[in-house]
C-alpha positions in Angstrom: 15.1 -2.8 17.8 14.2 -4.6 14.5 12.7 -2.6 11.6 9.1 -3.0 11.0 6.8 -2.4 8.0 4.0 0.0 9.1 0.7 1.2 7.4 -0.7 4.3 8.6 -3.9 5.5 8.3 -6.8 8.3 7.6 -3.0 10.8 7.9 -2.9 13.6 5.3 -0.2 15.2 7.3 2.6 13.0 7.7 3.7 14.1 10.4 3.5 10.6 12.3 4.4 9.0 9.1 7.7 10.3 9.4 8.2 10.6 13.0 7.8 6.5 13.0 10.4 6.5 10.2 12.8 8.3 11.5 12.7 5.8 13.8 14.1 3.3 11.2 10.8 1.7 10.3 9.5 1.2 6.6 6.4 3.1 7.3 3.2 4.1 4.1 0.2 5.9 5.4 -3.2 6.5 3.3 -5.6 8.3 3.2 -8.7 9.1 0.7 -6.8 11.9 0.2 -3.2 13.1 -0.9 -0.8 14.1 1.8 -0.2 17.5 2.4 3.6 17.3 1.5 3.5 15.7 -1.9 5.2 13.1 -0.2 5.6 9.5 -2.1 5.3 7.7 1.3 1.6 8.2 1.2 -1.2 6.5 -0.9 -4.8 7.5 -1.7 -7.6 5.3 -1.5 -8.1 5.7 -5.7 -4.2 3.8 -5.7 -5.4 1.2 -3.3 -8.1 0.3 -5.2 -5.9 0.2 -8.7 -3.5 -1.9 -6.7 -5.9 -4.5 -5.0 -7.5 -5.0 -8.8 -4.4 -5.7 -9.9 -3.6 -8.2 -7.3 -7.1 -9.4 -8.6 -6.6 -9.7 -11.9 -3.3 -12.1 -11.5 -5.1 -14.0 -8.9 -7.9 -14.7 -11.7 -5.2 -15.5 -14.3 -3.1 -17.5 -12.2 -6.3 -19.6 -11.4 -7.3 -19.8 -15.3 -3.9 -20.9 -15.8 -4.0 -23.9 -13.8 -7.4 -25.0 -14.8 -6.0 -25.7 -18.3 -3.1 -27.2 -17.2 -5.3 -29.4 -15.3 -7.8 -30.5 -18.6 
């Protein structure tokens, strides 16, 4: 079976989190709030929303970037 990359979601437990990767899958799962083992596998909505305005913020520089190359 080939590996597959898996998002899981409104899970504090992790309980299917890890049951799908013990099944060899690279699996996250999120939630608005932590997971209830600590584990690192897990993200909260507050990381989501860092990561997505960093994906922002290059997208916005990488668009500046060309303009001037372009003038």
């Amino acid at each position: 079976m080939k590996s597959m990359r898996i998002l899981i979601g409104c899970e504090t437990s992790s309980i299917t989190r890890r049951a799908v990767s013990d099944r060899g899958h690279d699996v996250w799962s999120c939630d608005i709030e932590a997971a209830e083992d600590g584990s690192n596998g897990h993200k909260t909505l507050e990381m989501v929303k860092k990561y997505r305005n960093q994906a922002n913020q290059k997208r916005l520089s990488q668009s500046a970037q060309a303009r001037r190359t372009r003038t």
